[in-house]
Each structure stands twice: as structure tokens, then as C-alpha cells.
Jmol script that loads the backbone (N, CA, C; Angstrom):
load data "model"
ATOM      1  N   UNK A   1     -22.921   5.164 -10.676  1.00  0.00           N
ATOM      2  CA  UNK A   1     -22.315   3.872 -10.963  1.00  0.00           C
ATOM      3  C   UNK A   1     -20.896   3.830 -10.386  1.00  0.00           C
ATOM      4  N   UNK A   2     -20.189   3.224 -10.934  1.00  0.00           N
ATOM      5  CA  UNK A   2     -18.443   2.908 -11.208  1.00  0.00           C
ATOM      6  C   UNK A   2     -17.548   3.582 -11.371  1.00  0.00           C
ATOM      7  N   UNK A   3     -16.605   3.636 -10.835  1.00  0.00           N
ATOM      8  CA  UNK A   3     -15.265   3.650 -11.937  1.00  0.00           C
ATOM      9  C   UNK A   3     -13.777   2.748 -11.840  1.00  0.00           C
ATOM     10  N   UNK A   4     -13.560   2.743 -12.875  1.00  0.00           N
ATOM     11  CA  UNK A   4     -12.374   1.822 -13.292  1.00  0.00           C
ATOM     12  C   UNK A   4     -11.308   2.485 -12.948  1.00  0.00           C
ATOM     13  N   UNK A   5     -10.134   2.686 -12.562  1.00  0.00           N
ATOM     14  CA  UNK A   5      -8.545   2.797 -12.502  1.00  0.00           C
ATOM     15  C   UNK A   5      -7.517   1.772 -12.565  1.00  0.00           C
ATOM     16  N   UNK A   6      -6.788   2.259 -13.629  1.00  0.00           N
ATOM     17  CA  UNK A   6      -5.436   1.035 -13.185  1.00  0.00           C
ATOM     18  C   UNK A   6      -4.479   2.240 -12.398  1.00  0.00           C
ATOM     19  N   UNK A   7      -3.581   1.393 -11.416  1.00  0.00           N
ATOM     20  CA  UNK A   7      -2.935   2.095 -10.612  1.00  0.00           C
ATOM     21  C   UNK A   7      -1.524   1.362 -10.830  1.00  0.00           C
ATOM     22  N   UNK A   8      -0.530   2.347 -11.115  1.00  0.00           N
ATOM     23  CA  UNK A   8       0.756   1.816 -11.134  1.00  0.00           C
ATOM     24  C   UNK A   8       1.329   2.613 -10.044  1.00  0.00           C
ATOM     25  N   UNK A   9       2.450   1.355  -9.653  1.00  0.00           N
ATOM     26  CA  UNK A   9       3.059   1.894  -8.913  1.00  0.00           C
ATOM     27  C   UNK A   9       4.407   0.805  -8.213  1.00  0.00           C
ATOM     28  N   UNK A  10       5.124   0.398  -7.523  1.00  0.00           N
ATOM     29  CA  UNK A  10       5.987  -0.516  -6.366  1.00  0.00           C
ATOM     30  C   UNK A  10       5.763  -0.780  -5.153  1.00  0.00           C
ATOM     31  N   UNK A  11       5.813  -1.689  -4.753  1.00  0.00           N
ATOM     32  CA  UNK A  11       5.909  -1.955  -3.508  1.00  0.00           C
ATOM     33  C   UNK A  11       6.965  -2.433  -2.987  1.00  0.00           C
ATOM     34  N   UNK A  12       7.236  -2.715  -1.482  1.00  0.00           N
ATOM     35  CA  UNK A  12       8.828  -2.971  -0.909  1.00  0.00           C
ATOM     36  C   UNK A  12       7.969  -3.320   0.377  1.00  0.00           C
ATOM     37  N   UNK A  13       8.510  -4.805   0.752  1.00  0.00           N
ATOM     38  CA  UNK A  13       8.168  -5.423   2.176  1.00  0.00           C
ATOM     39  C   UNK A  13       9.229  -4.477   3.162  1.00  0.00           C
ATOM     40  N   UNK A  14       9.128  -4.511   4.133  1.00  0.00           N
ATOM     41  CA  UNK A  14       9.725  -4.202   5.420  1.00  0.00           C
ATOM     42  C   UNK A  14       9.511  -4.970   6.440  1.00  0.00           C
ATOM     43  N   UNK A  15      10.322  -5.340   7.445  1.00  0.00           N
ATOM     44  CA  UNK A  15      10.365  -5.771   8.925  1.00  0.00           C
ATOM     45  C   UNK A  15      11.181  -5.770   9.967  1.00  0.00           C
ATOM     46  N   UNK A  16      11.768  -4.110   9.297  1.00  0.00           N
ATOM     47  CA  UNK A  16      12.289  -3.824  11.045  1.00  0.00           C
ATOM     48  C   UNK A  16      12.550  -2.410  10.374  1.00  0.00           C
ATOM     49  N   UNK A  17      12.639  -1.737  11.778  1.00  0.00           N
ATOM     50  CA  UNK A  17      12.645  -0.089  11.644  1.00  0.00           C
ATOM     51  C   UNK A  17      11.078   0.738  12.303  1.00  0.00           C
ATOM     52  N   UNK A  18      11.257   1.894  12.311  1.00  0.00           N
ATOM     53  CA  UNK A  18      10.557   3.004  13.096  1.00  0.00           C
ATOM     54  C   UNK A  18       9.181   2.347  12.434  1.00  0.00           C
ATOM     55  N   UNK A  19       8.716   2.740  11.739  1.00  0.00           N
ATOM     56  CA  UNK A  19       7.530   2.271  10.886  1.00  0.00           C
ATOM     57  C   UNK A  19       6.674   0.589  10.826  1.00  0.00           C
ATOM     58  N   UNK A  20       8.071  -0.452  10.785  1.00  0.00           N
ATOM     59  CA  UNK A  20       7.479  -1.297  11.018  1.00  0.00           C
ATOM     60  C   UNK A  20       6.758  -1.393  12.729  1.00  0.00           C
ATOM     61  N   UNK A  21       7.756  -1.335  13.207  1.00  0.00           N
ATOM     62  CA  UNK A  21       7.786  -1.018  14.846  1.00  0.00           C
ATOM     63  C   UNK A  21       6.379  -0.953  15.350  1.00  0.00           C
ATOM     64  N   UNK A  22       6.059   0.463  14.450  1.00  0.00           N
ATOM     65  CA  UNK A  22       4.637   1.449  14.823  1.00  0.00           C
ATOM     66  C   UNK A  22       3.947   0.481  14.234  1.00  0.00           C
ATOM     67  N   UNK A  23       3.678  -0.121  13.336  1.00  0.00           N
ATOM     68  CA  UNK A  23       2.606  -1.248  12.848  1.00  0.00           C
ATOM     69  C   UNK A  23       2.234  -2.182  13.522  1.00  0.00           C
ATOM     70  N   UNK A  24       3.181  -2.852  14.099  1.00  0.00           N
ATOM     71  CA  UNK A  24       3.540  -4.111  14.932  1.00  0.00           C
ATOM     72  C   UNK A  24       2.498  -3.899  16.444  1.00  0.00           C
ATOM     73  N   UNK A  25       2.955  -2.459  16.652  1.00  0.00           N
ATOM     74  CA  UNK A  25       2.324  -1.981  18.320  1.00  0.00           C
ATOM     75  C   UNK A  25       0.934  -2.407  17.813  1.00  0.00           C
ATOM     76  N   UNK A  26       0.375  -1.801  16.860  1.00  0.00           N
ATOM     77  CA  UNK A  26      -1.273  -1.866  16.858  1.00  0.00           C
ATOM     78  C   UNK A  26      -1.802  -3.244  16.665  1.00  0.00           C
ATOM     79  N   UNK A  27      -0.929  -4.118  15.759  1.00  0.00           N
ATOM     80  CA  UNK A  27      -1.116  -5.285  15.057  1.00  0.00           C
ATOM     81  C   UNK A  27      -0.317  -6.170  15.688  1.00  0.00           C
ATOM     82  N   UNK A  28      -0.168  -6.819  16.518  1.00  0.00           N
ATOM     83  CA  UNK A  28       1.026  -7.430  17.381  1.00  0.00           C
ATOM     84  C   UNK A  28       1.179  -9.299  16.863  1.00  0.00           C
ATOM     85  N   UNK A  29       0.388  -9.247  15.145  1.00  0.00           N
ATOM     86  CA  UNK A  29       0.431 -10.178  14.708  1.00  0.00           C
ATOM     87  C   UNK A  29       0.906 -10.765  13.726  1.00  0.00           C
ATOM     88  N   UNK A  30       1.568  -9.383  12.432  1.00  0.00           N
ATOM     89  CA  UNK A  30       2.315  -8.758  11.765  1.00  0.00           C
ATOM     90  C   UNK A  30       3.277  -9.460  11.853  1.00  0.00           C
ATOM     91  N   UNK A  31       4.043  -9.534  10.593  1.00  0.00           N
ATOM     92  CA  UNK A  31       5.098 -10.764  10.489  1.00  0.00           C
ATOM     93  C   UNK A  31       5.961  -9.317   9.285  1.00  0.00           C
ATOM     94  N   UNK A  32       5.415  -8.576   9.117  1.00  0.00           N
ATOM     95  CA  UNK A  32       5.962  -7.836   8.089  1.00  0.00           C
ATOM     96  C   UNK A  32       4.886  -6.837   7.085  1.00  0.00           C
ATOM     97  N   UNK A  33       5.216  -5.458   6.879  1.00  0.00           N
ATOM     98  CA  UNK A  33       4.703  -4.672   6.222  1.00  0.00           C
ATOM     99  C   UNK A  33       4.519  -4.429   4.674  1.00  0.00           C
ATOM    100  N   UNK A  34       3.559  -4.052   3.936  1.00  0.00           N
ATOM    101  CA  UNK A  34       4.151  -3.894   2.661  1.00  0.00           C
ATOM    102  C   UNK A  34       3.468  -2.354   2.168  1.00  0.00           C
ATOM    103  N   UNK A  35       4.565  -1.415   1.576  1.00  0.00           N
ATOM    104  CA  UNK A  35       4.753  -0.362   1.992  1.00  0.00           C
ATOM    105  C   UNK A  35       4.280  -0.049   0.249  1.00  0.00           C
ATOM    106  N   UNK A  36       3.636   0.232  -0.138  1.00  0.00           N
ATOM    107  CA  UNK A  36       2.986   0.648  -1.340  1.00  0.00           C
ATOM    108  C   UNK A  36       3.298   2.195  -2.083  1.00  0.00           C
ATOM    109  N   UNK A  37       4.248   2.713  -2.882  1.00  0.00           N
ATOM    110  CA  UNK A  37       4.647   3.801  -3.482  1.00  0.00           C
ATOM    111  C   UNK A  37       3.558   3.796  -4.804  1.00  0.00           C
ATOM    112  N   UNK A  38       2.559   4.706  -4.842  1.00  0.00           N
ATOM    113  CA  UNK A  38       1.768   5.415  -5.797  1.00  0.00           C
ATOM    114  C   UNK A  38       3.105   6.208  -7.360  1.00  0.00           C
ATOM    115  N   UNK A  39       2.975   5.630  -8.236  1.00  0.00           N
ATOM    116  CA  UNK A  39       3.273   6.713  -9.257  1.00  0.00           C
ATOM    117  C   UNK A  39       2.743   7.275  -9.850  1.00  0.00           C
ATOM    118  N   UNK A  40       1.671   6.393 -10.922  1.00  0.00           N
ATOM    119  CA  UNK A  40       0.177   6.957 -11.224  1.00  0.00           C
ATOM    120  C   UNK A  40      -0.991   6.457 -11.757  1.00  0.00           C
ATOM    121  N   UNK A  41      -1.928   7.213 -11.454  1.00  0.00           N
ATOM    122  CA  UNK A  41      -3.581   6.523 -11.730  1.00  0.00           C
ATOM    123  C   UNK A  41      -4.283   6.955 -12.353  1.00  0.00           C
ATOM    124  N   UNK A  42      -4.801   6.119 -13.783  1.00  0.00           N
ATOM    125  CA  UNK A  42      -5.011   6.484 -14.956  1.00  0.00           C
ATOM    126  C   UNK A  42      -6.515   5.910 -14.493  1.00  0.00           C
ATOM    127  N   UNK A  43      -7.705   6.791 -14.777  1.00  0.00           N
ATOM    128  CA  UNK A  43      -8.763   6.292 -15.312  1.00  0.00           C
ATOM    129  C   UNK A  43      -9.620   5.826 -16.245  1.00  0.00           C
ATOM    130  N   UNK A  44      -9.647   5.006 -16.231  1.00  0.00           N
ATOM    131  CA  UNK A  44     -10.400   3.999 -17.353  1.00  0.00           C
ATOM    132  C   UNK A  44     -11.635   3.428 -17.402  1.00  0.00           C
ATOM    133  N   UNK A  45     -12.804   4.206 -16.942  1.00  0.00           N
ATOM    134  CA  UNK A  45     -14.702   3.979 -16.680  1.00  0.00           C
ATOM    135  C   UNK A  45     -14.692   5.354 -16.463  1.00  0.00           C
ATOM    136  N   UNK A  46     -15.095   5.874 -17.649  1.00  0.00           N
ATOM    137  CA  UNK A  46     -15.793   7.570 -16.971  1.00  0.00           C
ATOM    138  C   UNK A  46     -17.149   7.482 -17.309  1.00  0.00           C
ATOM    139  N   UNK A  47     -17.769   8.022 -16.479  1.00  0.00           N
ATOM    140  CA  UNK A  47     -19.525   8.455 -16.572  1.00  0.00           C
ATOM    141  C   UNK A  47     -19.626   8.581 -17.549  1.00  0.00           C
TER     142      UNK A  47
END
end "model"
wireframe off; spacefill off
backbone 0.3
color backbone group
């Protein structure tokens, strides 16, 4: 079957710098990144 997680964590847009840059090359349609920091992930559906 399933499983459930809630995931906490922040995010922070970006659009300029090394990283955005590198995004932009592949995606040349990109208006801006959003850069997702993990803190933590609790599961909540166990078998």
C-alpha cells in the first residue's frame, strides 16, 4: 500500500547566483528557483 509523511521544513526563492545560473542553463524558462531546506519527516501511515 501507502504511506503518509508530513514533512517540515523552509523554503527561500532565489534568482541570481551560481545555482540559479545552473538551473536557468537547463530550463532557459525559469523566472526563479525555490530552494527547499528538509528539517524533518515524521511518519504518519505505517503498514
Amino acid at each position: 500500500m501507502g504511506r503518509g509523511y508530513h514533512i517540515h521544513g523552509s523554503g527561500q526563492f532565489i534568482n541570481e547566483g551560481a545555482y540559479f545560473d545552473q538551473m536557468k542553463a537547463q530550463f532557459d524558462w525559469i523566472r526563479t528557483v525555490l530552494v527547499v531546506k528538509i528539517h524533518d519527516v515524521e511518519q504518519k501511515i505505517i503498514e
